[in-house]
N, C-alpha and C positions, 0 to 999 in steps of 0.2 A: 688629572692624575699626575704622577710625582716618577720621573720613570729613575732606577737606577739599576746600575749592570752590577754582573758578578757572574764568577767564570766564562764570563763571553758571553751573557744569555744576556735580552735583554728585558729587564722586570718593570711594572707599573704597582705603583702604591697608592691608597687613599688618601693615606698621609703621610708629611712632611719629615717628618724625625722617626728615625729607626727607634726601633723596629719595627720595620715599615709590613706594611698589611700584605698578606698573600692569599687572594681571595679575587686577582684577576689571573687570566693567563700569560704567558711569559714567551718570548720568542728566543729562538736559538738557530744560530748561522748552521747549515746545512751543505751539501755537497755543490761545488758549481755554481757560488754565486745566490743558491736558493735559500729559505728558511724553513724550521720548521716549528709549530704552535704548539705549545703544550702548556696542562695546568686548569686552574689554579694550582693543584695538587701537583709532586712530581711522577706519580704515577697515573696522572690522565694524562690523555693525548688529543688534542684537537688534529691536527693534520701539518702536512705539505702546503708551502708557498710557494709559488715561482718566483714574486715580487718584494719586496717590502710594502709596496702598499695594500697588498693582499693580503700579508702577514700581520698587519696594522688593520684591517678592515678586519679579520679574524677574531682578532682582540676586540674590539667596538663590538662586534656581534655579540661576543658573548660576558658581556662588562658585568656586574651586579647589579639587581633593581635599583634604582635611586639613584646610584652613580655620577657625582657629577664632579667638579672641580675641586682638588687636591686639599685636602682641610690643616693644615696649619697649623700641629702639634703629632702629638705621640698615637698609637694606636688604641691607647686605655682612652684620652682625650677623645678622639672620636665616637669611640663607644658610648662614653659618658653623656657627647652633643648629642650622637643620634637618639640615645634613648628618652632623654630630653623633649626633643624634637618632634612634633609630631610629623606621621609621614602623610603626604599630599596624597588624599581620593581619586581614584579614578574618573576622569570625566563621565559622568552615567547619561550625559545627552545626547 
């Protein structure tokens, strides 16, 4: 993932160049040191962090199917790979 901030929140992206993908959740600094988890959308709410690394495990929990390391262009570009792409079977053994 590709993380960049804006207003103090911090965002993760699929990919590289803006206009970066908003389709995981986003953290934002909270009262007292804590965080709080919201997103993809701004009007969903995941929860309360105490930690950052709670706030970061939050995020991993609820990533997009397939999800994996930050692709390397625009977000029409990924679109284009992933459709491309076939997506990997589920282990059925």
């Amino acid at each position: 993932m590709f993380p960049w901030t804006g207003m103090g929140e911090l965002h993760f992206s699929r990919c590289t160049e803006k206009r970066w993908t908003w389709d995981i959740p986003y953290i934002q600094p909270a009262a007292e040191g804590t965080y709080w988890v919201s997103g993809p959308l701004r009007t969903e709410t995941v929860g309360p962090a105490a930690t950052a690394q709670e706030a970061i495990a939050m995020v991993i929990g609820r990533l997009p199917a397939h999800c994996g390391p930050a692709f390397v262009g625009t977000p029409e570009e990924l679109a284009a790979h992933e459709a491309a792409t076939p997506n990997p079977q589920p282990d059925r053994g």
